[in-house]
N, C-alpha and C positions, 0 to 999 in steps of 0.2 A: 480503585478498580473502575472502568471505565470503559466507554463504549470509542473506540477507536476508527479512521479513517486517514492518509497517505504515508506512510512511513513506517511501520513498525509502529503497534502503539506499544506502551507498555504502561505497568501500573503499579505505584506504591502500595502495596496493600490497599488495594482501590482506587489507586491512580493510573489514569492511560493517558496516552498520548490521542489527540482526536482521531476516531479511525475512520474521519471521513475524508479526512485529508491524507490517512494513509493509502486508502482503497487508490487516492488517485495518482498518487506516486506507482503503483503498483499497476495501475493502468497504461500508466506513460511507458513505464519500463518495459511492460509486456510486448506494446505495441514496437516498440523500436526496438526491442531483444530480437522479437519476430523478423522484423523487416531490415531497416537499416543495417545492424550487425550482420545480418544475414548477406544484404548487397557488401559491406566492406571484406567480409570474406571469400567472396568471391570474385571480385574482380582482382584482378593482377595486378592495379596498380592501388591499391591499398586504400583505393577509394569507389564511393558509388558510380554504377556505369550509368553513365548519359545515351539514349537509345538515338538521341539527337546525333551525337559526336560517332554512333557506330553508321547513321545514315549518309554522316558523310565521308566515313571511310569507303563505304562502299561506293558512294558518287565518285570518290578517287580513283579507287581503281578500274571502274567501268572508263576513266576518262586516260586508263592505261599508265599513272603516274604511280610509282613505286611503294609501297603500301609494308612495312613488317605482317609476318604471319604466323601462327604456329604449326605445324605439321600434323596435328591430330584433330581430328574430328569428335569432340565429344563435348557434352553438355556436362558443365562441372558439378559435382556433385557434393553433399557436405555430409560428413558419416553421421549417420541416424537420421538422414533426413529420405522420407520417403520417396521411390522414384518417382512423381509426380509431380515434386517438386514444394509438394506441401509441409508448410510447419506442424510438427506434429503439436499439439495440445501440449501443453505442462498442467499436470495433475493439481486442482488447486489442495492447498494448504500443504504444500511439501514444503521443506525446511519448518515444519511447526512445530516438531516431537514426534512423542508418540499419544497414538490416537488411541482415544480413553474409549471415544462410542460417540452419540449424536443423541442433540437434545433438540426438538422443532426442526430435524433436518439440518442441524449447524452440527460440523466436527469440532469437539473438545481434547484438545492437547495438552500434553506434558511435556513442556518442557525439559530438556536436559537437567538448564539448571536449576529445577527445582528441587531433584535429588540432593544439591550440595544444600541446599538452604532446608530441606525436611532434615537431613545429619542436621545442624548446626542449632535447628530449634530441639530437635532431640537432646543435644547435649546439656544446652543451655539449661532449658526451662527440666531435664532432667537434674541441675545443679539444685537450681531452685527448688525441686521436689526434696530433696534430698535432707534440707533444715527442716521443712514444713512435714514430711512423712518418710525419718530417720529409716524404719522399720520395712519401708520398700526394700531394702536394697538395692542389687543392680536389676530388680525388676521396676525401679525408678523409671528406666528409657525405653521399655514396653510403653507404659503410660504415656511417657513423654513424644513415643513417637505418635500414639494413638490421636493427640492432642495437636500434633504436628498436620495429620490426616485433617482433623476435624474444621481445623484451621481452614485448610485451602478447599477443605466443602464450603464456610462460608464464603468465601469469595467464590466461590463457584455462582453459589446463589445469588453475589452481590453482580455479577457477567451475567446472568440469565437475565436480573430484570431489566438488564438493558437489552441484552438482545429479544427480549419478549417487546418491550417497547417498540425495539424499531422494527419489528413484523409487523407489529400493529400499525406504523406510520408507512409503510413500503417499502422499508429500505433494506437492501438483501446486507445480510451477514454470512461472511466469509468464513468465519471460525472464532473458536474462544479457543484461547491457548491462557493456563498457569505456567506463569514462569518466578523467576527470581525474587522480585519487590510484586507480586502479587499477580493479577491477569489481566484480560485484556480480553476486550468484544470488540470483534475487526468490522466495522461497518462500512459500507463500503461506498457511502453517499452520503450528501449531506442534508441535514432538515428541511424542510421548503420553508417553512415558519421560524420566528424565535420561539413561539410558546411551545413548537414539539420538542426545538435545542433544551428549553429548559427542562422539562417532562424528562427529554430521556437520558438528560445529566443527571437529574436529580433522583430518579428510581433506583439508583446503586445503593447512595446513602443511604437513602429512605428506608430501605429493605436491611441494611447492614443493622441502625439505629433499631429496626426491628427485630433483628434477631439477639442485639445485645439485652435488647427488653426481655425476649424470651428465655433466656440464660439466667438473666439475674432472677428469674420469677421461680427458675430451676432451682436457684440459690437459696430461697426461701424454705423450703421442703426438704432440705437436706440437711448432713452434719456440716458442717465448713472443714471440721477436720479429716474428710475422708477422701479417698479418690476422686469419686462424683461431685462431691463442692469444690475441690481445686479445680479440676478440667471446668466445671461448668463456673467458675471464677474468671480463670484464666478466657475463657473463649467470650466472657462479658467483654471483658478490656479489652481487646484484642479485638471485637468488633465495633467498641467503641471507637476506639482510637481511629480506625480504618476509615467508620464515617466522619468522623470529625474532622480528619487529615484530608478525606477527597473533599469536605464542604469548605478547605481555603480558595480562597477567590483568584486564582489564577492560574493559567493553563501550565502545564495537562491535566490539571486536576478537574473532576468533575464540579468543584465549584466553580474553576476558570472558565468550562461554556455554560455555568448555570450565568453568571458576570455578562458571558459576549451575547448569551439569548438574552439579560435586561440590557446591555449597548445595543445592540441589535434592535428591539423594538422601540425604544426611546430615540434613534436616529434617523432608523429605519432604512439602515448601512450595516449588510454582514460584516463589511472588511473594518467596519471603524470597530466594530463589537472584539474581533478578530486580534486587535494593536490594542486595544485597548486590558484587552484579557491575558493578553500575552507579556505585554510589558508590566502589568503583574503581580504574573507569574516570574519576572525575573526580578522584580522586589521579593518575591516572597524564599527564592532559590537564594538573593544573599542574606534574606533574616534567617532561615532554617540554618545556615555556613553558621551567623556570628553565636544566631539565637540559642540554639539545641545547647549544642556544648556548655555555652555560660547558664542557663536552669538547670542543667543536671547539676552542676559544680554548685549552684548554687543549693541547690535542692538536697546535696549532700555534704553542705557544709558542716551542719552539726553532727557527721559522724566520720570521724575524721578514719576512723580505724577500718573500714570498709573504702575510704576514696584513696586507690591505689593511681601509680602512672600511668600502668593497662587501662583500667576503668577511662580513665581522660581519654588516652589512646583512641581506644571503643567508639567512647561517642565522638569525637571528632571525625575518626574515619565514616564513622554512619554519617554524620551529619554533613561530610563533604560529599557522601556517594547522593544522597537524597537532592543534594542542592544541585550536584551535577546535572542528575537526571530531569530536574525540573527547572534549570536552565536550558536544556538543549532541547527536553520538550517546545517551552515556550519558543524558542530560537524555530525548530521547524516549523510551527503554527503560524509563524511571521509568514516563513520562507516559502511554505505552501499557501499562505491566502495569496500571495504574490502570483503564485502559478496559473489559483484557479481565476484573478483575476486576469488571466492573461489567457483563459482556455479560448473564449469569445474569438481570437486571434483565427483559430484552427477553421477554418472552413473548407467543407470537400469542396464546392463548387469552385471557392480561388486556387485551391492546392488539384486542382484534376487539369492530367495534362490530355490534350487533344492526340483524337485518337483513329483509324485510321481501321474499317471494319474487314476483313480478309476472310477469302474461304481456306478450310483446311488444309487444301489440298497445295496453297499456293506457293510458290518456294518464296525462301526465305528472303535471297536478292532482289527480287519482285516486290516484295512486301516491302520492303525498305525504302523502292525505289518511291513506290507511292506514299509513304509517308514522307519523303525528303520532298516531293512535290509541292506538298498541304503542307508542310512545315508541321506535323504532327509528330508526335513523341512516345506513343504506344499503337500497339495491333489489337485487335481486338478479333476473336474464330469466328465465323458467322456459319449457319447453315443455308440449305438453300432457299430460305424463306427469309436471309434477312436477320434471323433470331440470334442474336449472342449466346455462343454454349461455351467461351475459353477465353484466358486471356494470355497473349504471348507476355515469357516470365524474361524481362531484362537481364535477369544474369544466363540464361539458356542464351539467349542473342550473340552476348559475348564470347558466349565460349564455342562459338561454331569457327572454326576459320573463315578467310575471305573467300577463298578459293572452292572451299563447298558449301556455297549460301545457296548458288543457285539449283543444288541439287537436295536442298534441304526444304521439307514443306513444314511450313509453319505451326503444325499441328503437332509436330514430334517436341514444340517446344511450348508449348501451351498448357496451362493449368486447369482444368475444369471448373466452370461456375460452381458455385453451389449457393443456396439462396441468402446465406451470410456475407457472397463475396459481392454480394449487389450494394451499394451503397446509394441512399437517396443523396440526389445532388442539394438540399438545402439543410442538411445533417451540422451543427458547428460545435465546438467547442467541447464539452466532456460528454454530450450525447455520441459525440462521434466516436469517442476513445472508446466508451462502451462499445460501440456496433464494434471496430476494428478485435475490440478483445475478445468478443465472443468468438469472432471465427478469424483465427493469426494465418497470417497470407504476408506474402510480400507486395500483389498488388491485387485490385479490386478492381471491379466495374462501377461506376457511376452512370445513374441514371436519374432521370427527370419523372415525377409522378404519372406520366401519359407512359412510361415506360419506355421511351425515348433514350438510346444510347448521348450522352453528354459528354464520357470519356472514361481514363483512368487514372485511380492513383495508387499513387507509391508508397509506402509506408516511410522508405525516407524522405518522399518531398514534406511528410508529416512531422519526420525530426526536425528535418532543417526549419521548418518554420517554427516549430515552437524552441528551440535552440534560439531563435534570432530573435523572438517576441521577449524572451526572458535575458536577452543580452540588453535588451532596452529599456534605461533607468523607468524606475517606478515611483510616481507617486501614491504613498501611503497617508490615509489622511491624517494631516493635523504634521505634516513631512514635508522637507522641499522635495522638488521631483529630481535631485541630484543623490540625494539620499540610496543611495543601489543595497537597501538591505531587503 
C-alpha cells in the first residue's frame, strides 16, 4: 500500500502504483476533457474551430463570394453544460466507491471490489478456522469476516502514514481508496527531494512492520487456541507479509520509490531513479510469475495429501494477477516519467494566441473584421476603461451564422473572467496543468505580471501540443533516443 500519483494507483496489500504520476495523468485528462472534447463536439466538422479560418469566412463574404450557411441563429449548446458556456466542475474523488468519511480532510473510499475480496477472505480463512477452532461452527465466518474488517483497517493505517507524510511535505492528497490487492493514497505531486520520495515510501512499511510487532506482543498474553490468538495471529502475518512485499525494490511497490529516491540522489536524475526502479520492478513482476508458484510446490512437497491441482491452480493464478499488476505498474511509471519529462514542453506564453481587445457591445462581424486585420486569433470583452471582463468562447463564434454576425454583439458570446481564468503568461509545464484544473474553461486570458493583456489560450492549443511533444521519440537515460517507450 502506497502513496499514489498519475493513473490510478493501486496497491498489493501495500502496494500502489506512484500517485504522483497518477495525479498527472489525471490533470491532463481533466484539462482536455474540459476543453478540447468540448471544441470536438461542437464544431460540425468533427474537429477543433480555428477563429482564424471563421475570420476569413467572413472576409469572404463581405467580399460578396458565396459562403455555405446555416439558417439558425443559435450558440450551440452541450446538455449539462451551463448557459454561460462554463464547464461545470467534476466532483473530485467520483468513480472511487463509496465514501467511508474523511481523515486530515482526505476522503476514504470503498471500493466495489473490496466487497468480493472481504467474501473471499471470509470464506477462506473461515476454512482455516474451522481445523484450528472445530467448535466455532458456522459461527467460524462471523470471526472470519471480523478479521476480514481488521485486515483492511491495517492498511488503512498503512495509507494514512503516507498521506500524513505527504501533508507534512505539501503535497495535496486526493483520496485514499481500499480496493481489491489493498489501497492506495492518491498524491497528487511529486517530491521536490529524493530524501522526502524516500520518507514517504518508506512510512507504509514502517507503520505495517509496526503493527505486525504489536499483534504478536498481543499474541503473548493470550491463549493461541482461542479466537483472540488466531485473529491477533493471523493479522501478525498478514501485516507482516504486506510490509515485506511493499519493501521489494521495484515499482509500484513502495520499495521501487524507496530504489528511485537512492537513484535519484546518487545521480541526481529523477528520470534515471525513475528507469531504473521501474525496470525493476519488471524483474521482480517475472520472478513473482516463475517464483511464487515453485516455493509454495516446493514448500508443500512433503505433504503430498494436501497439494491438490486446485491448490497449484490458486497459486499460479495469484501469482500471475500479482505479476501482472506489477508489471503494468512499472510499464506506467516509465510511461509517465516520459510525460512529466515532456511537461516543460507546455508553455502559456508559446501556446497563447494573439488576441484582439472589443467592447461588449460590438457586433460580432466587426470583431472579426479586426482581428483578420492583426492577424489575431481570439477577442477578448473589454469595459470602458480598457479592463478585460470576458472572453469571446470559439465554439459560440461558430455557431452564429454569417448572415447574423453583424447583428450579433459579442458579449452574447462571451464567457465571464473569473480570477482562475487569468493565467500568468510565464506559467509552464505541470504548474500550468494545475492553474487550468483548478478552474476547467475552454479558454483563458493570459496576462503578463504588470497585468497587461498578452492574449488567449485554448485548452486545445494545450492538447495539441502536449499530443505532438509526446509523438516525439524520447530519450530515456542509459537509452538510444529511438527507443519510443
Amino acid at each position: 500500500m502506497k502513496s499514489a500519483a498519475l493513473d490510478g494507483d493501486s496497491e498489493l496489500g501495500g502496494v500502489a502504483v506512484d500517485p504522483f504520476f497518477g495525479g498527472m495523468e489525471r490533470t491532463l485528462r481533466r484539462v482536455t476533457d474540459t476543453g478540447a472534447a468540448y471544441h470536438r463536439r461542437q464544431s460540425p466538422y468533427g474537429r477543433p474551430i480555428d477563429l482564424a479560418a471563421a475570420v476569413a469566412c467572413e472576409d469572404t463574404r463581405q467580399r460578396g463570394e458565396l459562403v455555405g450557411d446555416s439558417d439558425t441563429d443559435r450558440t450551440p449548446h452541450v446538455e449539462g453544460r451551463p448557459a454561460d458556456g462554463r464547464e461545470p466542475r467534476r466532483p473530485e474523488g467520483t468513480g472511487g466507491g463509496f465514501l467511508m468519511g474523511r481523515v486530515y480532510g482526505v476522503p476514504v473510499y470503498v471500493a466495489p471490489s473490496w466487497f468480493l475480496v472481504a467474501a473471499l477472505i471470509t470464506w477462506f480463512f473461515g476454512n482455516q478456522l474451522d481445523r484450528v477452532l472445530p467448535e466455532l461452527g458456522n459461527g467460524r465466518y462471523l470471526v472470519s469476516l471480523f478479521f476480514a474488517v481488521a485486515f483492511y483497517a491495517s492498511v488503512l493505517v498503512h495509507e494514512l502514514a503516507h498521506t500524513v507524510a505527504a501533508i507534512r511535505f505539501d503535497l495535496p492528497v486526493r483520496r485514499i481508496q481500499l480496493q481489491f490487492f489493498g489501497g492506495v493514497s492518491e498524491i497528487e505531486k511529486e517530491s521536490q527531494t529524493p530524501g522526502r520520495e524516500f520518507v514517504l515510501a518508506g512510512v507504509g512499511p514502517l507503520l505495517s512492520l509496526v503493527l505486525a510487532g504489536v499483534f504478536y506482543l498481543g499474541m503473548l498474553v493470550v491463549d493461541a487456541d482461542t479466537v483472540p490468538g488466531v485473529l491477533l495471529a493471523g493479522l501478525m502475518i498478514s501485516n507482516l507479509i504486506v510490509a515485506v512485499f511493499n519493501l521489494l525494490p521495484g515499482l509500484p511497490l513502495d520499495g521501487g520509490r524507496m530504489l528511485r529516491a537512492v537513484v535519484w540522489k546518487v545521480s541526481g536524475s529523477p528520470m534515471t531513479g525513475t528507469v531504473a526502479a521501474a525496470w525493476t520492478g519488471r524483474v521482480l513482476a517475472v520472478a513473482v510469475l516463475i517464483g511464487f508458484p515453485l516455493a509454495t510446490h516446493l514448500g508443500s512437497a512433503g505433504e503430498r495429501d494436501s497439494f491438490t491441482g486446485l491448490e497449484t491452480l490458486t497459486d499460479a493464478l495469484l501469482a500471475a494477477i500479482l505479476a501482472a499488476i506489477i508489471w503494468t505498474g512499472a510499464g506506467n511509471s516509465l510511461r509517465m516519467a516520459r510525460l512529466r519529462e515532456r511537461l516543460p514542453g507546455l508553455n502559456a506564453r508559446a501556446l497563447t494566441r494573439r488576441a484582439v481587445p472589443v467592447t461588449g457591445e460590438t457586433p460580432l462581424s466587426e470583431a472579426l473584421r479586426r482581428a483578420n486585420d492583426t492577424g489575431a486569433r481570439a477577442l477578448v470583452v473589454v469595459d470602458g476603461q480598457g479592463t478585460p471582463v470576458a472572453v469571446v468562447r470559439e465554439a459560440g463564434i461558430a455557431g452564429v451564422p454569417q448572415h447574423r454576425r453583424p447583428w450579433v454583439p459579442v458579449s452574447t458570446l462571451a464567457q465571464d473572467l473569473t480570477d482562475g481564468m487569468r493565467v500568468p503568461a510565464g506559467l509552464t509545464g505541470e504548474g500550468l496543468l494545475d492553474h487550468l484544473r483548478a478552474t476547467p474553461a475552454t479558454e483563458y486570458l493570459v496576462v503578463e505580471e504588470t497585468g497587461e493583456i498578452y492574449g488567449v489560450l485554448s485548452t486545445s492549443d494545450v492538447e495539441r501540443a502536449f499530443i505532438d511533444a509526446m509523438a516525439r521519440p524520447a530519450a530515456f537515460p542509459g537509452r538510444p533516443p529511438a527507443a519510443g517507450s
